[in-house]
N, C-alpha and C positions, 0 to 999 in steps of 0.2 A: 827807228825800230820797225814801221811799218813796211816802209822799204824792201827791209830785208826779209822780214817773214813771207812776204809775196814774193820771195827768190826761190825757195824752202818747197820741195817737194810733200806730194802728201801727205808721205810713210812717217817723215823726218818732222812734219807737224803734226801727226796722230802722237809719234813718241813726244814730242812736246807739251802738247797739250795734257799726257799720261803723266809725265812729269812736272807739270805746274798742279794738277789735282790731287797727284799724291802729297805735293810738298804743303796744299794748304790745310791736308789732311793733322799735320802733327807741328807741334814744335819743340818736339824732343830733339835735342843738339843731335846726338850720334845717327839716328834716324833720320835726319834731314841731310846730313854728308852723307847717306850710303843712297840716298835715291839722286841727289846731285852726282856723284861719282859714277855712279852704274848708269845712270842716264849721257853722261858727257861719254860715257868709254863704246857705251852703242849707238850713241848717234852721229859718231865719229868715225866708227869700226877701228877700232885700236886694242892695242893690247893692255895699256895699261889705262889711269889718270889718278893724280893725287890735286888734292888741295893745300895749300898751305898760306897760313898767318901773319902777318908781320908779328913783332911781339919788341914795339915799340922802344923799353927798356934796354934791351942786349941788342937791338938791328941788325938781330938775323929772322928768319923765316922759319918757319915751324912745320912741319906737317902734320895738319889736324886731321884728314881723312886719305886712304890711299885704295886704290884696286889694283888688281896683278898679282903676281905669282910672287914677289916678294914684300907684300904689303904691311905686313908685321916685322918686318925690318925696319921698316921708315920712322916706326912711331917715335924712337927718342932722338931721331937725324934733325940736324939745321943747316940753312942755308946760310951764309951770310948776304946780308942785302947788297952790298957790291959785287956778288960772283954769280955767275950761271945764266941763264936765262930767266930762270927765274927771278932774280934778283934786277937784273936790266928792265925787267915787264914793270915791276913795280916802281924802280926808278923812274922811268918813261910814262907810265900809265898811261901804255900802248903796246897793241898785243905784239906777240914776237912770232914768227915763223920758221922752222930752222925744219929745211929737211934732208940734210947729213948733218950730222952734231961733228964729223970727225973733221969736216971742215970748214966749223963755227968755232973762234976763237973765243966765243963768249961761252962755253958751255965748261961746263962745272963739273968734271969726270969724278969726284972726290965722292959721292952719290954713290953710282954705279961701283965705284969700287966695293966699297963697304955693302952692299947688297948684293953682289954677283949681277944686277940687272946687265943687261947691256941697251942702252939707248941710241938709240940710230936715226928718230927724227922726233922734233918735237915741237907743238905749236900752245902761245902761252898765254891767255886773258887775262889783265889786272880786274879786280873785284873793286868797285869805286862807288862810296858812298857821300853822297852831298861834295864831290871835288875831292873827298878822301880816299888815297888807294889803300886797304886796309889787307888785300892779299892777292893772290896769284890761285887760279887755274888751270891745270892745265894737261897735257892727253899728248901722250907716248906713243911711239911705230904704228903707222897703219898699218892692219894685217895682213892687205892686198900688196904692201910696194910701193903703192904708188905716192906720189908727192900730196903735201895738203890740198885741198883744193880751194878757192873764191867759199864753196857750199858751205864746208869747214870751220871757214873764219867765220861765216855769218851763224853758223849756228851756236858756237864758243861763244861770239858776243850775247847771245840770248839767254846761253845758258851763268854767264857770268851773272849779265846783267838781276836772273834773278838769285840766283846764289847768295848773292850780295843781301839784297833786300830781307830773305827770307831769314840769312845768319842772323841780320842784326836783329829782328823780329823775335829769333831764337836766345840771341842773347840777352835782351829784353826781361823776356820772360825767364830766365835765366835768374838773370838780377833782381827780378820781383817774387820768385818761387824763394830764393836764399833770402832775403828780406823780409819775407813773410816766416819764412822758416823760426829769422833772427827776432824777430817778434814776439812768435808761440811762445820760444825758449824763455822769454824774457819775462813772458806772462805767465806762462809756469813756474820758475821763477820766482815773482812775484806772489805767488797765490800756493805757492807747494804747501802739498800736505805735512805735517809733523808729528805722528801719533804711535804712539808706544802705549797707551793707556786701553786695559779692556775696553771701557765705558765710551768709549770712542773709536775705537776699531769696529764697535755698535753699528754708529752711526755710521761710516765708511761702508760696511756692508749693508745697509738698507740703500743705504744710495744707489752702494752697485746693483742691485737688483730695481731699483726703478727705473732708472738710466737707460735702460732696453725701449722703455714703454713711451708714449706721450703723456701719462697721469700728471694729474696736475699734485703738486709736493707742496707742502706746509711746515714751511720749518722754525723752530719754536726753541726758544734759547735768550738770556740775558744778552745786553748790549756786551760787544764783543765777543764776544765765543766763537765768530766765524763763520756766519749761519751766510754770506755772500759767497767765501771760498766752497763751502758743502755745494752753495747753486753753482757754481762756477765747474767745482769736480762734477759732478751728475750731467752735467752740459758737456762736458772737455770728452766723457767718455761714452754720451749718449750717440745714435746714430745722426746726431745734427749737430756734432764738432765740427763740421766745416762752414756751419751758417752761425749768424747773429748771434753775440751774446747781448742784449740789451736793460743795464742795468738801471732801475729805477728807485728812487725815495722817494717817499708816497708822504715823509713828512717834510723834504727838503722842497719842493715847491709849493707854492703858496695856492691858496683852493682855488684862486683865481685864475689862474697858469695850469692847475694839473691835468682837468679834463683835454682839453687843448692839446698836451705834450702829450698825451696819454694815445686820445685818437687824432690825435691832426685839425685842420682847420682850412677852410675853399677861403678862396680870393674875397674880400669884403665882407666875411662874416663879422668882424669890427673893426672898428676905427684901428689903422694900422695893419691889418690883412692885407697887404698888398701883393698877396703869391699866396698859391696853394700850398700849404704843411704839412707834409706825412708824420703822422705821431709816431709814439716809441711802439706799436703793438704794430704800424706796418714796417716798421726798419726793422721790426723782430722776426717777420715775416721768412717760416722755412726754420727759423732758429728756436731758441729762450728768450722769455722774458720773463726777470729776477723785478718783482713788488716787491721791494722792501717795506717797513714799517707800514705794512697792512692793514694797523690796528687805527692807525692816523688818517685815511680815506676818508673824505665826507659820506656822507649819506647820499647826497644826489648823484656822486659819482659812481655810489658802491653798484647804483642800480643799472649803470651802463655796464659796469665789471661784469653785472652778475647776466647779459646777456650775450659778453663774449665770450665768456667761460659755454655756456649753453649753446650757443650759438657759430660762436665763433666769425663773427660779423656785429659790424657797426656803418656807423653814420662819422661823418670828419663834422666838425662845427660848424654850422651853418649849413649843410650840404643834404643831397635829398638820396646821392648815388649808394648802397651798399657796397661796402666794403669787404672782402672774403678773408682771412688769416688762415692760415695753417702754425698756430705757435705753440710752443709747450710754457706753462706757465707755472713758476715757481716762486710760491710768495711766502714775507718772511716775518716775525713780530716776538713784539719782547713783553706782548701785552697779554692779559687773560680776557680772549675773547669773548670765550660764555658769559663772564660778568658785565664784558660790556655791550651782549645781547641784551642780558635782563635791564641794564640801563639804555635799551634803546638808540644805543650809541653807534651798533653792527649791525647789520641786516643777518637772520638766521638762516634764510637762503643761501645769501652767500655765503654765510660758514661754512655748512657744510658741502657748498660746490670746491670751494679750498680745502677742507679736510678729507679731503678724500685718502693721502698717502701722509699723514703725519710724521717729523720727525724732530724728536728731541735733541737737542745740544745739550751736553753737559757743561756747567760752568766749570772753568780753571780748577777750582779748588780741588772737585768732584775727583780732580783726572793728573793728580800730582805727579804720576810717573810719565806723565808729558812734559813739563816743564825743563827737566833738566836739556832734553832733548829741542824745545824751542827757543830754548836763552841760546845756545848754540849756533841752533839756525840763525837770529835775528844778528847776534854777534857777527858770524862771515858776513852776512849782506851790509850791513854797516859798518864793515872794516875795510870795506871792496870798495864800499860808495867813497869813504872816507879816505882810503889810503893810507890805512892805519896798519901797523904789522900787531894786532891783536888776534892771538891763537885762543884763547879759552880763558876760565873761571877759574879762579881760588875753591879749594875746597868748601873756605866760609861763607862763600858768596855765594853757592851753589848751596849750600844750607838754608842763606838768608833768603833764598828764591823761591825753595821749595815750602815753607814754613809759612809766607806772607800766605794773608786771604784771598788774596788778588782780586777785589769789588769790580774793578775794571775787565777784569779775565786777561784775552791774549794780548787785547791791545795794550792792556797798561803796560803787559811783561815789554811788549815791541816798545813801549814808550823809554820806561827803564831802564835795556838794553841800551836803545840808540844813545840814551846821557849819557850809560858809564863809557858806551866806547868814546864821545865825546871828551870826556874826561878823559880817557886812560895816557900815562906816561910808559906803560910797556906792554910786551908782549900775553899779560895775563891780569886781569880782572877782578884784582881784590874786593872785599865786602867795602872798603872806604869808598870806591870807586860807585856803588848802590845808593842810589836816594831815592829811601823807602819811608811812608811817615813811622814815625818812632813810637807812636802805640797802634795795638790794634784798631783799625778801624771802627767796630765795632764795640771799643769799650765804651762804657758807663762813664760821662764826666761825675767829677767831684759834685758832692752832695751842693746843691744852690746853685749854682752854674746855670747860668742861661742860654738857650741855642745859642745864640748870637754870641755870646762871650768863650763857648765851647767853640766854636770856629774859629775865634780870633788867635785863641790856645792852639790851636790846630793848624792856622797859617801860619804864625810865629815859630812854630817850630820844626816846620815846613822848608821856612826861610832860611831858617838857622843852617838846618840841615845841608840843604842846598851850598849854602855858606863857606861853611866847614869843609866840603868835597871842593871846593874851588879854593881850597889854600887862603880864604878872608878876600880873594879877587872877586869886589863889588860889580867889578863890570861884566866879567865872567858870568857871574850868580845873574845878575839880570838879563842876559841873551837868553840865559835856562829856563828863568823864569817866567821871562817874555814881557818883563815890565820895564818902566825907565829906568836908568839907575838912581836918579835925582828921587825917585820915587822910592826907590827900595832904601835909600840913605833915610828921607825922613822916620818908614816904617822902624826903621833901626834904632834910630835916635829916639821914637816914642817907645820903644821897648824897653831902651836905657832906662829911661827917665823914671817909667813904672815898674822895674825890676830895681 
C-alpha cells in the first residue's frame, strides 16, 4: 500500500486524505457510501460509480450505494455473482479492467438495459475483509476517453481497501445501535408503566416534572408498589437516559460489603483487594443511582452518603484520591424515617438532604382501577414467556382480583398472575385458575387461637388451595409451592390425622 501512495500525485492524495477524514468523521451506513462514491467517481474523473454487496443467501450482488445520472434506478437491481464484471471481480478477488465493455464478453448489458445507462468502460475493486470478498467497487466511462490508467487502479485499490474496513466498522455499529435498541425495548418492557388510577397518574406526573431537574427524589411506598419502575421512569425520561441506570439494595448487601460497592475500593485496602473497585456511585457516573431500602443503611455509612449528596465526592476504601460524580440520586423505603430519627436509627441530616422532592406510592388497594389493567399486562408477558395461547380473564376472576387486599401490592398480583397462566388449560383465566388465600388476610382468628396455630390454619389452607387448582397433582402443587413433594405428602397426612 505504500508503494502505491508514493505513485499518487498530490491533488489525488490531498482528495484522499479528504476522504479518509470525512469517512472517520461518521459511521452512519448511508453517509459513509455517499463520501466513498463521490470520492472514487472524482478521483477517477468518471461519470459514474456504484458499490455493491454480496448478499450471501441468493449469490447475487446488491447495490448498496450508486452515483450518476441514473442512480435511483439501481437501488432494487442485482447482479448475479456469476455475470458481469462485477460478479468475476468478486469471484477472482482481483480487480478487473475493461475499457470497451462492447468487446468484453464478461460484461453484463442486463444493467444498462434496465436503466437507459450506457456503459462504455469499466474498472472493478473487490472489497476484501480478513481473505473475505464481501463486495465490489467500482467506476464507470472516464469523462476524457481515455483508457484507465496504472494511476487508476492504484487509487481503486486504496479506495477499496478502505471502503471495506470502514463498512464493516459501520456495520458494527450497526448491529450494536439495533442491539442496544433490542435492549431498551426489552426493558421498557420489563418495567412498563400500567396505570388508569387517579391516585397514581399523581404520581406519574410529579415524576414528570422532576425528571427535568438533578433533585434528589424520595420515594416512599409499601414493599411492592413499584417505588424501583417510578426510579427507573424519572431516569428513562430524564435528560440522563442515555447514561447509568445503577440500581442498589441498601438492605441486600451485608454492612460489611456495602460501603465498598457503594464507593469502590484501591488495591490492598484488605485482605483480598487485589485491583482497584469502582463502586455503584462511579458506574452511576453522568447517570442515576436508585438507594433502595434507605431506611436499612448503617449509620457509619449514612455519614459518607450524607457527604456525596452535599458534596458530591468521596474517598474509594483505603484511598486518599478524591473522587468527583456528577449523579442524580434516587432513594427509596418502606420505613417511617422520622420515627427512626427519634430512635436514633437515621441521621436527620440526611433526611432531609433525601427529602428534598418526596413522592408517595400508593398501595394496590388504594388504586383498584389499576388492577384490572395490570392482570392483563402481567398475563401477555407470561403467556409470551411461556407460550401459552392465554388471551384474558373470566368475568369472576377479574372480580376476584379487584376485591383481594393485595398485602403484597403489584408484586403479589405479578406473582398470582404468573401461577394462573401456569395453570391455565385454555385460552381464558377462570377464578379456579386464581390461588388467592381463602380469607381476608386481615381477619380476626377464632377466639383462643394462637399466632402460631393461626398460621398453621393459614398454611393449610393455603396448601389446600394450591391443591385443588392443580386437579389433587401433588407434584404439581409442590413446583408452586416450592417445597418437596415428600414433604407436602407428610404435611397432608398430618392434616388428615387432625381433621
Amino acid at each position: 500500500m505504500d508503494a502505491i501512495i508514493h505513485k499518487i500525485g498530490r491533488e489525488q492524495l490531498e482528495m484522499l486524505f479528504q476522504m479518509v477524514s470525512s469517512l472517520s468523521s461518521t459511521l452512519e451506513f448511508p453517509r459513509i457510501m455517499e463520501i466513498i462514491m463521490d470520492s472514487a467517481r472524482a478521483l477517477l474523473g468518471a461519470e459514474a460509480s456504484s458499490l455493491l454487496l454480496l448478499d450471501e443467501t441468493t449469490n447475487e450482488l446488491y447495490f448498496a450505494s450508486a452515483t450518476g445520472a441514473v442512480s435511483e434506478r439501481l437501488k432494487n437491481l442485482t447482479v448475479p455473482l456469476d455475470k458481469g464484471i462485477a460478479g468475476a471481480c468478486v469471484r477472482d478477488g482481483r480487480l478487473k479492467v475493461v475499457n470497451d465493455t462492447a468487446a468484453a464478453p464478461e460484461f453484463y448489458p442486463q444493467i444498462d438495459m434496465k436503466t437507459g445507462f450506457v456503459t462504455r468502460s469499466i474498472i472493478a475493486a473487490p472489497l476484501v475483509l480478513t481473505g473475505k470478498t464481501i463486495g465490489v467497487i467500482e467506476v464507470l466511462n472516464k469523462k476524457d476517453g481515455t483508457p484507465w490508467a496504472d494511476e487508476d487502479k492504484e487509487l481503486l485499490i486504496i479506495i477499496a481497501f478502505q471502503a471495506a474496513h470502514v463498512i464493516q466498522n459501520a456495520q458494527l455499529h450497526m448491529e450494536v445501535s439495533e442491539y442496544k435498541d433490542l435492549l431498551r425495548n426489552e426493558l421498557d418492557a420489563r418495567y412498563a408503566i400500567v396505570a388508569n388510577d387517579e391516585l397514581f397518574m399523581e404520581v406519574l406526573q410529579l415524576s414528570e416534572k422532576v425528571a427535568a431537574s438533578a433533585t434528589t427524589v424520595l420515594l416512599l411506598g409499601e414493599h411492592g408498589t413499584g417505588k424501583e419502575l417510578i426510579a427507573r421512569y424519572i431516569h428513562r425520561i430524564s435528560p440522563r437516559k442515555d447514561q447509568p441506570f445503577i440500581a442498589v439494595s441498601c438492605a441486600a448487601l451485608p454492612t460489611t460489603l456495602l460501603e465498598s460497592e457503594l464507593f469502590g475500593y484501591e488495591k490492598g485496602a484488605f485482605t483480598g483487594a487485589s485491583a482497584q473497585h469502582r463502586g455503584r456511585f462511579e458506574l452511576a457516573n453522568h447517570g442515576t443511582i436508585f438507594l433502595d431500602e434507605i431506611g436499612d443503611l448503617p449509620i457509619e455509612t449514612q455519614v459518607k452518603l450524607l457527604r456525596v449528596l452535599q458534596e458530591r465526592e468521596f474517598e474509594r476504601l483505603g484511598g486518599v484520591k478524591t473522587v468527583k460524580v456528577d449523579v442524580r440520586v434516587i432513594a427509596a423505603t418502606n420505613q417511617d424515617l422520622e420515627e427512626k430519627i427519634k430512635q436514633k436509627l437515621f441521621r436527620e441530616d440526611l433526611f432531609y438532604r433525601l427529602n428534598v422532592f418526596p413522592v408517595h406510592i400508593p398501595p394496590l388497594r388504594d388504586r383498584r382501577n389499576d388492577i384490572p389493567a395490570l392482570a392483563m399486562h402481567f398475563l401477555s408477558v407470561f403467556a409470551k414467556q411461556m407460550n401459552k395461547p392465554v388471551k384474558k380473564l373470566s368475568d369472576d376472576a377479574q372480580a376476584a382480583l379487584v376485591n383481594y387486599p393485595w398485602p403484597g401490592n403489584v408484586r403479589e398480583l405479578q406473582n398470582v398472575i404468573e401461577r394462573a397462566v401456569v395453570l391455565a388449560n385454555s385460552e381464558i383465566i377462570g377464578i379456579d385458575s386464581l390461588i388467592l388465600p381463602l380469607r381476608p388476610v386481615l381477619a380476626i382468628p377464632q377466639s383462643g387461637n394462637s399466632l402460631r396455630r393461626a398460621v398453621e390454619e393459614f398454611k393449610m389452607d393455603y396448601i389446600l388451595a394450591v391443591l385443588k387448582q392443580c386437579g389433587g397433582n401433588q407434584r404439581k402443587a409442590s413446583e408452586i409451592l416450592k417445597i418437596q413433594p415428600t414433604y407436602l405428602s407428610r404435611l397432608l397426612h398430618r392434616n388428615k390425622k387432625n381433621t
